[in-house]
C-alpha positions in Angstrom: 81.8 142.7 54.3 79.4 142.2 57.0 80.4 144.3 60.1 79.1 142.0 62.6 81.3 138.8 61.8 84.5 138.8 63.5 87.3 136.4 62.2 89.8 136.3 64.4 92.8 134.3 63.9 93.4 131.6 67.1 96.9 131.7 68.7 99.9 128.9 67.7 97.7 127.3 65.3 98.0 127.7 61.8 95.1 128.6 59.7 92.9 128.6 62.7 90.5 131.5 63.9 87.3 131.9 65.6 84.7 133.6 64.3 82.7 135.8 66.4 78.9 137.5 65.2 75.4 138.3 66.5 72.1 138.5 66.0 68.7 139.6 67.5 66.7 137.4 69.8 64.0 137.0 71.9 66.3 136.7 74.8 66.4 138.8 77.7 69.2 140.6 76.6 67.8 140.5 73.1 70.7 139.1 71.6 71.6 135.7 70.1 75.5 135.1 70.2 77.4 132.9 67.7 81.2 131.9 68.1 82.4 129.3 65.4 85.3 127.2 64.7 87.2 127.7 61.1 90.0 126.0 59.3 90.6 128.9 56.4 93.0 126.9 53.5 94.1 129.1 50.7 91.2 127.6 48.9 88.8 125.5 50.9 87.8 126.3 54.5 86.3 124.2 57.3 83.7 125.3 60.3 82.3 124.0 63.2 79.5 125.3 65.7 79.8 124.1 68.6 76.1 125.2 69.8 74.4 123.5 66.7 76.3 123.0 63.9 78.1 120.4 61.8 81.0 120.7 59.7 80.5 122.4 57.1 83.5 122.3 54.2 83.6 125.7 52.0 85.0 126.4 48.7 86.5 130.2 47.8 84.9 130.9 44.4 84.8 134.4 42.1 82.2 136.8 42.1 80.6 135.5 39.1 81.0 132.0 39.6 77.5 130.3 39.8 76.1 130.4 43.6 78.7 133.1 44.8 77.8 134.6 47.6 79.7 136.5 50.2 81.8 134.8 52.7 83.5 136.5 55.9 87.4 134.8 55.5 86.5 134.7 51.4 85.7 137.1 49.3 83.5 134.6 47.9 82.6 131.2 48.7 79.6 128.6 47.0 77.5 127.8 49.7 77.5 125.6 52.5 75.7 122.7 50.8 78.8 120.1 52.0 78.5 119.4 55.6 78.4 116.5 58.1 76.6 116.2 61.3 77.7 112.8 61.9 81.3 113.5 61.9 81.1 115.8 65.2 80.5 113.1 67.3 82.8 110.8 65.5 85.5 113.0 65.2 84.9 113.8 69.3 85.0 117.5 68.5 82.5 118.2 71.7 85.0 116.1 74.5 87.9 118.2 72.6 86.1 121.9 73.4 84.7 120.3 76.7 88.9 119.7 77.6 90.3 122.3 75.4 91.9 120.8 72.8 92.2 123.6 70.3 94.8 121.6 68.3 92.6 118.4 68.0 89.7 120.4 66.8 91.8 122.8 64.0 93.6 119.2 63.4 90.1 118.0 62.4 89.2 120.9 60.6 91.9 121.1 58.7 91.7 117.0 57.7 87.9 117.5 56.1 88.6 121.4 54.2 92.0 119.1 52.5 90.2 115.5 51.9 
């Protein structure tokens, strides 16, 4: 498990959790911070970043399933080759941070991990 990613579940919502990491950068602090969105299902996750990202949907898989790789709420998960970038501004997941909708964005999560 990587030590530097932080899943933490998010209060009154079900499956939600924000996920917390770092890494170096050429800032003047020299660190690059990264705070996420997830939907964790028993099976298949969802995950927004709200700096860059789209949503991206993600699969749980074995160890020895083909692509496996380590995942930070899975043990395993396939890759993160399913994603939309379209969908953040369709969905309005940036006006829903901007006025703290937490439900609206987990709601939205939650609707593309369990399409």
């Amino acid at each position: 498990m990587n030590k530097r990613i932080k899943c933490v579940p998010f209060p009154g919502i079900e499956n939600a959790y924000v996920v917390i990491s770092g890494r170096p950068s050429n800032s003047a602090n020299g660190v690059k911070k990264c705070m996420t969105f997830f939907y964790g299902g028993p099976e298949i996750g969802s995950e927004w970043e709200p700096d860059y990202g789209p949503i991206t949907v993600i699969h749980s898989c074995t160890k020895d399933a083909e692509n496996a790789q380590e995942h930070y709420f899975y043990d395993y998960c396939d890759g993160y080759d399913s994603w939309t970038q379209l969908a953040v501004n369709e969905e309005g997941l940036g006006n829903m941070l901007i006025h703290g909708d937490y439900e609206g964005i987990f709601e939205v999560l939650k609707r593309w991990a369990t399409r």
